[in-house]
C-alpha positions in Angstrom: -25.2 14.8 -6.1 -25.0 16.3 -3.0 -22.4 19.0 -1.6 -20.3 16.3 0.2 -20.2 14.0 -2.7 -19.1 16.6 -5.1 -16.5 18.1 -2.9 -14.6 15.0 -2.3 -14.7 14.3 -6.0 -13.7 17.6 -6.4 -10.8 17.3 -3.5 -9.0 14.0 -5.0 -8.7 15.4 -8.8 -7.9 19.0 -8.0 -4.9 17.3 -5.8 -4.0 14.9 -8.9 -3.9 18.1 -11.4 -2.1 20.2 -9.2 0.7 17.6 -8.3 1.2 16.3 -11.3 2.4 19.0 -13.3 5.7 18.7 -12.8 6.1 14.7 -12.2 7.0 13.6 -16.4 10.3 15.7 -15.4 11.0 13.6 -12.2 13.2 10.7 -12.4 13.8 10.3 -8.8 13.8 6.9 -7.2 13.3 7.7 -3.8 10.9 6.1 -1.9 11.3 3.0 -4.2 10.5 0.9 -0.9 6.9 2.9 -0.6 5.9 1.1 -4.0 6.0 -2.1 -2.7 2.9 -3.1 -1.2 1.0 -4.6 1.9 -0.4 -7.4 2.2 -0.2 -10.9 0.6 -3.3 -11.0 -0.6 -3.2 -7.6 -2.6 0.2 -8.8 -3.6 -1.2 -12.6 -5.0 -3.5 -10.5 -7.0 -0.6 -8.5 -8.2 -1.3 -5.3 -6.6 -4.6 -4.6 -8.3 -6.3 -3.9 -4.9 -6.9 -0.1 -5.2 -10.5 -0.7 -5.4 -11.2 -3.3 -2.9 -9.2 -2.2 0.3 -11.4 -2.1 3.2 -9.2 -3.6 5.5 -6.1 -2.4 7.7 -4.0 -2.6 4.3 -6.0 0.3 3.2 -3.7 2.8 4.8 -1.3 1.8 2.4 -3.4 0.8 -1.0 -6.6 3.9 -0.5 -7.6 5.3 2.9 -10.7 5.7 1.7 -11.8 1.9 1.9 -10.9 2.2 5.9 -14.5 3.6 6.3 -15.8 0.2 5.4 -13.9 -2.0 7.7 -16.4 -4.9 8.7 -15.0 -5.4 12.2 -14.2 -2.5 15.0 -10.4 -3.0 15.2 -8.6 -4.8 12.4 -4.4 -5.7 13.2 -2.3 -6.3 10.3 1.4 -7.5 9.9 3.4 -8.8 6.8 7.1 -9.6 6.6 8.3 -10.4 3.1 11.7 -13.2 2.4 13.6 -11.3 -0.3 16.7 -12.4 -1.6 20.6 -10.2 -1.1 19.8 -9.6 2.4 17.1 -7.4 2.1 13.8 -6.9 4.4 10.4 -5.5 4.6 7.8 -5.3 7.0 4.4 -3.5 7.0 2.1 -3.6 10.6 -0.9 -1.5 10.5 -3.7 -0.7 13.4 -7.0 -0.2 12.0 -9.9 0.7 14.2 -13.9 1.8 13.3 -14.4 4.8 15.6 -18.3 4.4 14.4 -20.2 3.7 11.5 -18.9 6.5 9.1 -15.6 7.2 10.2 -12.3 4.9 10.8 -8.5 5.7 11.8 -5.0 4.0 11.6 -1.7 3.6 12.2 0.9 2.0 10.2 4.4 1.4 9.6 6.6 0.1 6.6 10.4 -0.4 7.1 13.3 -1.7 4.3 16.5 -3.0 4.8 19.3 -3.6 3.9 22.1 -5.0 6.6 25.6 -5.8 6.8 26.5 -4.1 3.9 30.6 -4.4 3.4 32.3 -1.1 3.2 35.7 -0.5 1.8 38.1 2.8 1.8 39.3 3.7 -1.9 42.4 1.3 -1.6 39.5 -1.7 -0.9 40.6 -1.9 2.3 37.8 -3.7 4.3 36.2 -1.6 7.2 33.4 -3.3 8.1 29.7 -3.1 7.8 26.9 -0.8 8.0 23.4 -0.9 7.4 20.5 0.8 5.3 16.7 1.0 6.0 13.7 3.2 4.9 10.9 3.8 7.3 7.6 4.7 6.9 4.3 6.2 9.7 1.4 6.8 8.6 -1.8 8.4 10.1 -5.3 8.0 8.4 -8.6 8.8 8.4 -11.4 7.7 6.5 -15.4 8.6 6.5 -18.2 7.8 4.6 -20.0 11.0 3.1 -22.6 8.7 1.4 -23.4 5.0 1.9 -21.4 3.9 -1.2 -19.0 6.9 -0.8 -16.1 7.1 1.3 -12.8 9.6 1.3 -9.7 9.4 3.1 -6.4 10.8 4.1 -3.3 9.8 4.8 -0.1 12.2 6.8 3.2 10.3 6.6 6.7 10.7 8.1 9.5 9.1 5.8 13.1 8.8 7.5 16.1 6.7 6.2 19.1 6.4 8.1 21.9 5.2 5.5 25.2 4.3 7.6 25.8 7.4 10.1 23.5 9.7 8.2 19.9 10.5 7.8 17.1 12.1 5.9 13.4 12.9 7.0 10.1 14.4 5.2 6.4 14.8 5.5 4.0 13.8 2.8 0.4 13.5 2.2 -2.3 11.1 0.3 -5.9 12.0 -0.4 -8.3 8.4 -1.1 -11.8 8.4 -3.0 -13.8 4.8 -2.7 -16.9 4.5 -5.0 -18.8 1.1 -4.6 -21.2 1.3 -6.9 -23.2 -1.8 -6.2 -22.2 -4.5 -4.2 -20.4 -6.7 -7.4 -18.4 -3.5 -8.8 -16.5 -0.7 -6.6 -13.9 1.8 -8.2 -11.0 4.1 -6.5 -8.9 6.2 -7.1 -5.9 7.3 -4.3 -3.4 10.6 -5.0 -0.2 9.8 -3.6 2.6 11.8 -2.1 1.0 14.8 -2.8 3.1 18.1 -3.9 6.4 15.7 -4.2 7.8 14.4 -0.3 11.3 16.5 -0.4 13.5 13.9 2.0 16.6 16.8 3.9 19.5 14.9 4.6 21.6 15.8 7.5 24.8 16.6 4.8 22.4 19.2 3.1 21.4 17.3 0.3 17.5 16.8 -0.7 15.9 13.9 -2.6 12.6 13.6 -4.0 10.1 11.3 -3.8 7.9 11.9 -6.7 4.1 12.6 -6.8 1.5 9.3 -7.9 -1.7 8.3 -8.0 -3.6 5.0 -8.5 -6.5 4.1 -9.7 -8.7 0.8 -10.0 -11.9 -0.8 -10.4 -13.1 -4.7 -9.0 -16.0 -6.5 -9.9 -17.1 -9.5 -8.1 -18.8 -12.5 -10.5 -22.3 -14.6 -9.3 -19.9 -17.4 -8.3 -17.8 -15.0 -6.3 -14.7 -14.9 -8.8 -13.3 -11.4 -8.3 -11.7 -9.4 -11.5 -9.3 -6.0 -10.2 -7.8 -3.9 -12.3 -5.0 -0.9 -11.5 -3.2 1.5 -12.7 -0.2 3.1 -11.0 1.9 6.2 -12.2 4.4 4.9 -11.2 4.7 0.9 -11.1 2.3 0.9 -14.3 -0.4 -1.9 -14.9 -2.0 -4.5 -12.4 -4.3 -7.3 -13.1 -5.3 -10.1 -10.1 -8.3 -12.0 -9.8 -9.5 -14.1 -6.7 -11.8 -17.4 -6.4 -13.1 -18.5 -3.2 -12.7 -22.5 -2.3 -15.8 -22.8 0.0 -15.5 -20.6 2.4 -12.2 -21.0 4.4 -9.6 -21.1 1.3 -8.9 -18.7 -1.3 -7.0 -18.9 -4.4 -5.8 -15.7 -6.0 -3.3 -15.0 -10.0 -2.3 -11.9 -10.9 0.2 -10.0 -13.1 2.4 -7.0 -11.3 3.2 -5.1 -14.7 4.2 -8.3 -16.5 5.6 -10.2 -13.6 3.0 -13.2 -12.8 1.7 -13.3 -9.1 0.5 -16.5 -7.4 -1.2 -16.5 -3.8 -3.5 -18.4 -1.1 -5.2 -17.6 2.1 -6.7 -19.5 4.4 -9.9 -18.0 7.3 -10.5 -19.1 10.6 -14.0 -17.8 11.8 -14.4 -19.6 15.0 -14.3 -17.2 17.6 -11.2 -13.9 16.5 -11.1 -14.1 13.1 -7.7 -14.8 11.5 -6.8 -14.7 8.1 -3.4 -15.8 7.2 -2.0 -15.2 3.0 0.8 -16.1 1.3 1.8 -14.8 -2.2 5.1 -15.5 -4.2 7.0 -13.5 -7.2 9.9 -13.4 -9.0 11.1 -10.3 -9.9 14.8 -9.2 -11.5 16.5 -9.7 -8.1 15.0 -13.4 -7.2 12.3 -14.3 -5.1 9.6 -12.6 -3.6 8.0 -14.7 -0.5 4.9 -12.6 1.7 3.1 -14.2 4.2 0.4 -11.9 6.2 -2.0 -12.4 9.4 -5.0 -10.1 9.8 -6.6 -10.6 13.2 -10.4 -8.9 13.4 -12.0 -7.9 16.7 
């Protein structure tokens, strides 16, 4: 194994033993809306896509698989119909510098608007709103042909009525693919806890995790993925091809069943548009995603 190899290997699990000493303790539940996902095909395979990312979802899911984009410049945007007014978006810029090394820019925002507000003699005054933003910057490079690493810096802000909070965090990504049927990752995740310092002086946490997974891809092009997340638990989804323009995709998102579709368009820009749906505890969960390639 050469230097390079060993030192990412050795980067990714160093960061995972150092952060996660004190993450049993942590209950927090900020940055719930950071465990959501991107992209409808990850999500109609239930999230089991740490493994295969190599697109512009890949800032979000590992930014190691960025260093394997198969066009120059990838765009990305999802919005997602959730039920009690809420909304979340994800757009991502992904672009190949060269062969080894790729960057991108993303953004993830939650919602929540016209929320009633009442003074304690339920009085109504009005309404206010809620949302949770996140930017991220990564990079990705391969060290090896079948090796790639990545890195993620992110700015999370949430304004909540007139107030607002704001913190740094980092992820580190590792992307093995093995052969060209199996590929493995693993992706530490808000490295060293992201404190979020609110404007009244109070500070919430969003807790350390890491992912990791492993895809294989069957002679008939059936694709098996399997996750697991600290923090949302167990993912399964697999993914059949229907000739070559459609794609059919099942998954389970730690017990919730996941269903999705995409459809290609190769003739000149290639498009891909998904859809996946859930149900989870509060209704409904409707994604649709476009992915244009350059």
């Amino acid at each position: 194994m050469s230097k390079k190899v060993f030192f990412g290997y050795f980067l990714v699990c160093f960061s995972i033993l150092l952060a996660s000493t004190g993450y049993a303790k942590e209950q927090s539940k900020a940055g719930a809306f950071l465990t959501f996902g991107a992209g409808a095909r990850a999500a109609g395979m239930g999230g089991a896509f740490v493994a295969l990312a190599e697109d512009a979802t890949a800032s979000y899911w590992n930014p190691a698989g960025l260093a394997f984009l198969d066009k120059r410049i990838e765009i990305m945007a999802q919005h997602t119909l959730l039920t009690l007014d809420r909304s979340y978006n994800f757009l991502s810029l992904a672009r190949a510098v060269n062969k080894k090394t790729a960057l991108a820019l993303s953004w993830i925002r939650f919602g929540v608007e016209d929320i009633p507000k009442y003074d304690e003699n339920n009085n109504y005054l009005g309404t206010f709103s809620d949302s949770e933003n996140a930017l991220t910057l990564s990079y990705s490079r391969r060290l090896t042909y079948k090796i790639g690493v990545g890195a993620n810096l992110k700015y999370i802000f949430h304004n909540l009525e007139s107030h607002s909070a704001s913190g740094w965090g980092i992820d580190l990504g590792i992307r093995w693919k093995a052969s060209p049927k199996f590929s493995y990752g693993l992706m530490a995740e808000n490295i060293g806890e992201i404190p979020l310092e609110w404007d009244t002086g109070h500070k919430d946490v969003i807790p350390f995790n890491f992912r990791t997974g492993l895809a294989y891809q069957f002679n008939h092009q059936l694709i098996f993925a399997l996750d697991y997340d600290k923090r949302t638990n167990l993912h399964l989804g697999i993914e059949l091809p229907i000739k070559e323009l459609f794609t059919l995709r099942l998954g389970s998102d730690n017990g919730s069943l996941t269903i999705g579709a995409g459809f290609k368009q190769r003739k000149g820009m290639s498009l891909t548009l998904d859809y996946a749906y859930e149900r989870d505890e509060l209704g409904d969960i409707h994604r649709f995603s476009l992915m244009g390639q350059f």
